[in-house]
C-alpha positions in Angstrom: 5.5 25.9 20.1 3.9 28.2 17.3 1.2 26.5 15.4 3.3 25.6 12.0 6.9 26.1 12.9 8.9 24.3 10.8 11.2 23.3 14.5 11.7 19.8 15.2 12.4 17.7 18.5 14.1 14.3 19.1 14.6 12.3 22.0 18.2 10.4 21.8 19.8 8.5 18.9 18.1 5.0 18.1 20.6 2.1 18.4 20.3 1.1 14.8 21.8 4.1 12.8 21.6 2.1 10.0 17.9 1.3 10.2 16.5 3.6 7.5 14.3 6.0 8.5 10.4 6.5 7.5 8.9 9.5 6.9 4.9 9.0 8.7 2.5 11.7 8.0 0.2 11.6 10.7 -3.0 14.0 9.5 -6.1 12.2 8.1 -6.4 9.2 10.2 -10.0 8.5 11.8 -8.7 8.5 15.5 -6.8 11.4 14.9 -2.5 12.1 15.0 -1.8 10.9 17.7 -3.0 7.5 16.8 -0.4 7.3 14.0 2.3 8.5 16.5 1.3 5.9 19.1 1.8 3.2 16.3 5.0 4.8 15.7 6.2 4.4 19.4 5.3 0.3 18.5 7.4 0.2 15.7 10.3 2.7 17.2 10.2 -0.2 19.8 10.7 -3.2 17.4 13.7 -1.3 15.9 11.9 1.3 13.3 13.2 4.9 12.9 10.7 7.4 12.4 10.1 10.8 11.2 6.7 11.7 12.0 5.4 14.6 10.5 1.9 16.3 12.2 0.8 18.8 14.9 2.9 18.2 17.7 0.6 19.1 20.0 -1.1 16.4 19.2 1.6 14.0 19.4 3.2 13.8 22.6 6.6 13.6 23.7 8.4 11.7 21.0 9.5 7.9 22.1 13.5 6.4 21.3 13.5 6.4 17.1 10.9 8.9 16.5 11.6 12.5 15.7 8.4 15.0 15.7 8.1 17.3 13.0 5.4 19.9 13.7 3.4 20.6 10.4 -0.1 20.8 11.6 -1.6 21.8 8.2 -3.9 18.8 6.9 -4.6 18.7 3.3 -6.1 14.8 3.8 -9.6 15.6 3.0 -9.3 17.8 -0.4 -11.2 17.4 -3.0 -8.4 18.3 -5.7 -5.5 16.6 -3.9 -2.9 17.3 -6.5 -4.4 21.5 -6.9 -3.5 21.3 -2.9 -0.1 19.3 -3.2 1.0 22.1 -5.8 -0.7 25.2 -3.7 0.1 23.7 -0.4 4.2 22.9 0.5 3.4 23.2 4.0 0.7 20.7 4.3 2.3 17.4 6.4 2.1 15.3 3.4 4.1 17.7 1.2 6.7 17.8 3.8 6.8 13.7 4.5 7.2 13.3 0.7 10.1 16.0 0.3 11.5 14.3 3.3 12.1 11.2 0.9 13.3 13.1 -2.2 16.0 14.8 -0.2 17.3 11.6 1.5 16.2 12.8 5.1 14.2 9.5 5.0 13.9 6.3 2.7 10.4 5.4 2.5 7.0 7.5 3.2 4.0 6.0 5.4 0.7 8.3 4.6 -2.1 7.9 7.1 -4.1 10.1 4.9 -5.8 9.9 1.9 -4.6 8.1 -1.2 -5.4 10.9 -3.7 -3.0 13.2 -1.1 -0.3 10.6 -1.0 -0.4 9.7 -4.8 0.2 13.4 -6.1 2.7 14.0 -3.1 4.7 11.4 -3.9 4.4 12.1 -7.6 5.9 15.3 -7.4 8.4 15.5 -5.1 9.8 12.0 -5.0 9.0 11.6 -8.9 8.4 8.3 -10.9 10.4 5.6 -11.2 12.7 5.7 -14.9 10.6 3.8 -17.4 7.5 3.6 -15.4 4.5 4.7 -16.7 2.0 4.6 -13.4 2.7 4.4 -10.0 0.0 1.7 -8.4 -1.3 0.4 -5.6 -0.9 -3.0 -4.0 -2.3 -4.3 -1.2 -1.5 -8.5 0.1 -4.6 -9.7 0.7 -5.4 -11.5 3.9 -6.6 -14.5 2.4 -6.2 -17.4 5.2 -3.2 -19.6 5.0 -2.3 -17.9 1.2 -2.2 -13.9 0.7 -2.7 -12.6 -2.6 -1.4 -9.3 -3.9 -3.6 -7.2 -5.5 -3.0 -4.6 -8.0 -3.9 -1.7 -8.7 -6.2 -0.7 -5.9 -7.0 2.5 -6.5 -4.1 4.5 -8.0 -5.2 5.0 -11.6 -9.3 4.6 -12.4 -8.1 4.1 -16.6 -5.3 2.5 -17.9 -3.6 0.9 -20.7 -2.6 -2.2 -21.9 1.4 -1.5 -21.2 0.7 0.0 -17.4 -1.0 -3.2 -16.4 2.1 -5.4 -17.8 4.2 -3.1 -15.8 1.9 -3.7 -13.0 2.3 -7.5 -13.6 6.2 -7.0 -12.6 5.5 -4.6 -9.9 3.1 -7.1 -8.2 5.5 -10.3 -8.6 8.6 -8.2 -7.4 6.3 -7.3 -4.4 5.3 -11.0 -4.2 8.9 -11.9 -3.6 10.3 -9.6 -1.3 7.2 -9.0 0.7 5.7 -12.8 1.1 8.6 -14.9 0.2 6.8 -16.3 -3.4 9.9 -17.4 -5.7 8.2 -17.5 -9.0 4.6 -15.8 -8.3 2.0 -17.2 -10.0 0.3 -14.1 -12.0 -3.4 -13.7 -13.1 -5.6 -11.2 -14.8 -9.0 -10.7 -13.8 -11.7 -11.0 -15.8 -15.0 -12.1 -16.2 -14.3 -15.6 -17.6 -11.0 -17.9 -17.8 -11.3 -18.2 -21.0 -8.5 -15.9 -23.3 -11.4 -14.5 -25.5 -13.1 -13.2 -22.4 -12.8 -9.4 -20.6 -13.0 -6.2 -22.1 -10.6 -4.6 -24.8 -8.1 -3.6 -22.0 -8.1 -7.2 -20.9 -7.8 -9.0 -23.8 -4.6 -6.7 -25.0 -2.9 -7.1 -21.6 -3.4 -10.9 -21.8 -1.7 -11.1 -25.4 1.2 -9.6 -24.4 1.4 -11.3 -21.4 1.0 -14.8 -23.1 3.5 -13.7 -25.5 6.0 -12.8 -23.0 5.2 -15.9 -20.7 6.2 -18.0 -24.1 9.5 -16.0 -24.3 10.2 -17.3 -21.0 9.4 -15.2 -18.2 11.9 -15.6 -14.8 10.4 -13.0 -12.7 7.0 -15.0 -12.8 4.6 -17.5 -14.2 1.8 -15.9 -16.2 -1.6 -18.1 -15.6 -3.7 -16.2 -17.6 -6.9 -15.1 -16.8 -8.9 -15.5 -12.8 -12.3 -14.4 -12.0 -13.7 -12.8 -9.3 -13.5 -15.9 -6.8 -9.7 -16.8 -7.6 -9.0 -13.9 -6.0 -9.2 -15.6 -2.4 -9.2 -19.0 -4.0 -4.7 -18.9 -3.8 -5.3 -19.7 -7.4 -3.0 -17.1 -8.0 0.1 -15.3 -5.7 -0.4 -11.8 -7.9 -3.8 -10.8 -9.3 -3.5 -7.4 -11.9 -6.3 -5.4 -12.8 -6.9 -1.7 -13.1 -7.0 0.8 -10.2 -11.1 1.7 -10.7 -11.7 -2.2 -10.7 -9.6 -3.1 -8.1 -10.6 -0.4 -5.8 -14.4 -2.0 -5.8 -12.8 -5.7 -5.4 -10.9 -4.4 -2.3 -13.8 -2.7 -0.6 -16.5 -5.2 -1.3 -14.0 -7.6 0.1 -13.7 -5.7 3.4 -17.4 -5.2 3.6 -18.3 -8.7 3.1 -15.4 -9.9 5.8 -16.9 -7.0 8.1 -20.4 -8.6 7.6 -19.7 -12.0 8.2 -17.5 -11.4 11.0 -20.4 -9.3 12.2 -23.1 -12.2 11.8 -20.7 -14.6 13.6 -20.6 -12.5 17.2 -24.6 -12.1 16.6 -24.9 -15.7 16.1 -22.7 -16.7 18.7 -24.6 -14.3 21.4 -28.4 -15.5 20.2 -29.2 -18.3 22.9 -27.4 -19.5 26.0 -26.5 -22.8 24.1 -25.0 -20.6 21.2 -22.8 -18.6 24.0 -21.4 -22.2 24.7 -20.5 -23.1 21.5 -19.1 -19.3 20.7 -17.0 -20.0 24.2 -15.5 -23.4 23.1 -14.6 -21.7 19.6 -13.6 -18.2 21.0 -9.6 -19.2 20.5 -10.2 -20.7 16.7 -12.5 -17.9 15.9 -9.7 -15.1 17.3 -6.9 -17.2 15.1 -9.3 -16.5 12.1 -10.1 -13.0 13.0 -6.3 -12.2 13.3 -5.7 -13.6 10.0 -8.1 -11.9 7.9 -7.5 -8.4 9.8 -6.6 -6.1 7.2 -4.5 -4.0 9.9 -2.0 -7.0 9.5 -0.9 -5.9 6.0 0.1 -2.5 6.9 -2.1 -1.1 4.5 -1.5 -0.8 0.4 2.5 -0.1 -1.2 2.6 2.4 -3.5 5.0 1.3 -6.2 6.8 3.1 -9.2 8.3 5.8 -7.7 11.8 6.5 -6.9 11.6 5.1 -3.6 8.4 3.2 -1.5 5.3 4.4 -0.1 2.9 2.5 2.1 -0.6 4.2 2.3 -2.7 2.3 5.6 -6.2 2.7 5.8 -7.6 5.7 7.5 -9.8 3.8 9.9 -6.6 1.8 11.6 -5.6 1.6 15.1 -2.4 2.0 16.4 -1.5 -1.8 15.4 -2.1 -1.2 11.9 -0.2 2.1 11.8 2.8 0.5 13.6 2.5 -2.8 11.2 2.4 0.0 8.1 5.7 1.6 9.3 7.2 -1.8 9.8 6.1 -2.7 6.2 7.8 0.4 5.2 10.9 0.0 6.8 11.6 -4.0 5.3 10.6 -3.3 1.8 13.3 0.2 2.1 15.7 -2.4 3.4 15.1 -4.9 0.8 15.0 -2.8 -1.9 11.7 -3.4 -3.2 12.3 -0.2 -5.7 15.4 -1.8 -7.0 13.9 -5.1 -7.3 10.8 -4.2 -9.1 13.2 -2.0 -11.6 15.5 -4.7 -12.6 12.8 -7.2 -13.3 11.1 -4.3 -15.7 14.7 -3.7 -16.7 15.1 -7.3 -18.0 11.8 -8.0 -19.5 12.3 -4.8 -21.5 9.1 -3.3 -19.9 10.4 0.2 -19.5 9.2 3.2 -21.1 11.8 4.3 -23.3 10.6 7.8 -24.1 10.2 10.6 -21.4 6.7 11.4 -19.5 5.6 14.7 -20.5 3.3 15.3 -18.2 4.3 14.9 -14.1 0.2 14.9 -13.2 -0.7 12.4 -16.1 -1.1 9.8 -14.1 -2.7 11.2 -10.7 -6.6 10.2 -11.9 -6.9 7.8 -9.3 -10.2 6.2 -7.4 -9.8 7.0 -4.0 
């Protein structure tokens, strides 16, 4: 096949023609495309339908549920990810997210990188009506109670109204995604207390007191966490902004990294330590499983007109395949829809039109 034809090829009909379909771009991840399209042959298996777009060379024959679109042209790694989303159409990203906008597909998977995914899906699939920001939210895998947290990296400032909106994004999330009924929703900040945080803070937390008094259904406002709530299950939805969240998230995963790290190191010091590590090898795997980020999927990307899922680059085929299957439920349960009508009825929509379309593409990476 000639290196960025825009041919496809399919293997038969999936079973489920009513499954919807996700559109996977496969460039940017650490192991490479065909990683991504190996965890797309896991979740074609369990049911997803797939439309991966990436070399196809690199891809292989494509399994039951997954159709190969060959668009080998990576823009992943830019430096200005929205300059290359407007001066690139061909790149696989570009071609996932128009994939989306014209119905071809109902929710995009980027293996990527966020900035790529952010203006991609800005553009082509647009904003949600009323929303202000897209953001990013990621379940944490806190053991035996996940936490949502958001933003995570989609917008490094914001104001006091995009971090309300994020507070029904995350709680709508909450619910579909983990099961929460009424999510319990905290700010972070840097004491409990309502006179504590910065400017930002201490706006967001008045309106969201004011609206928790008015009686809010889609979730109970807390107030204010710190730092350790966040894996405390204090809270069900924790909402800062995206430049504050992003270093929460990845001090998180170093410190889990570390400590996992330390564990196998301790456990392989002494003979008598190689006995203990044996006798707690099953426990130890249980926690391990738990607190593998892989088993999120990855971070949604919420506000636009329909749902992105952005996995880390560095994930394995699990990971990939757990990010499709992420994907696929929250297109199912209408996790667009759902965060909508809860903005709808708190009266949290922007009323006036966004005049900008790249306003809101400063995100952290």
């Amino acid at each position: 096949m000639t290196p960025g034809a825009s041919s496809s090829r399919s293997p038969a009909p999936p079973e489920d023609r009513d499954a919807p379909v996700i559109a996977v771009d496969c460039n940017g991840a650490d192991l490479g495309p065909g990683e991504v399209a190996a965890g797309a042959a896991i979740a074609a298996g369990r049911g997803a339908r797939v439309l991966l777009f990436g070399p196809a060379a690199e891809l292989g024959e494509p399994s039951p549920g997954v159709e190969i679109v060959d668009a080998p042209v990576s823009i992943a790694k830019a430096e200005d990810p929205v300059a290359a989303v407007r001066s690139t159409p061909q790149a696989s990203i570009v071609r996932a997210a128009q994939a989306v906008a014209e119905g071809r597909a109902q929710a995009l998977v980027c293996a990527g990188g966020t900035g790529a995914a952010l203006a991609a899906g800005t553009f082509n699939i647009k904003r949600a009506r009323g929303i202000y920001r897209p953001a990013l939210a990621i379940p944490l895998p806190v053991p035996h109670h996940p936490v949502t947290l958001l933003d995570v990296g989609a917008n490094a400032e914001t104001r006091r109204e995009h971090m309300v909106q994020f507070a029904f994004m995350g709680a709508a999330l909450a619910r579909t995604v983990l099961g929460v009924q009424r999510p319990r929703v905290g700010l972070l900040s840097n004491g409990e207390e309502a006179t504590r945080g910065s400017a930002l803070v201490l706006e967001t937390y008045a309106e969201l007191h004011e609206r928790a008094g008015a009686g809010i259904d889609a979730f109970e406002f807390i107030g204010n966490v710190e730092g350790g709530d966040v894996v405390s299950g204090r809270a069900d939805v924790i909402v800062t902004d995206g430049f504050t969240g992003n270093v929460a998230l990845k001090l998180m995963e170093g410190v889990s990294q570390t400590m996992l790290g330390a564990v196998r190191e301790a456990a392989m010091s002494s003979r008598r330590a190689k006995l203990g590590g044996a006798l707690l090898r099953g426990a130890l795997r249980g926690f391990r499983d738990e607190i593998d980020p892989e088993a999120s999927g990855g971070a949604y990307l919420l506000g636009l007109r329909r749902l992105g899922v952005v996995p880390h680059g560095r994930f394995t085929r699990a990971g990939f395949a757990q990010a499709i299957l992420r994907a696929e439920r929250g297109a199912r349960e209408d996790i667009v829809a759902q965060t909508h009508d809860a903005l709808e009825q708190a009266g949290a929509l922007r009323r006036s039109p966004v005049s900008a379309p790249d306003a809101s593409l400063r995100q952290t990476g």
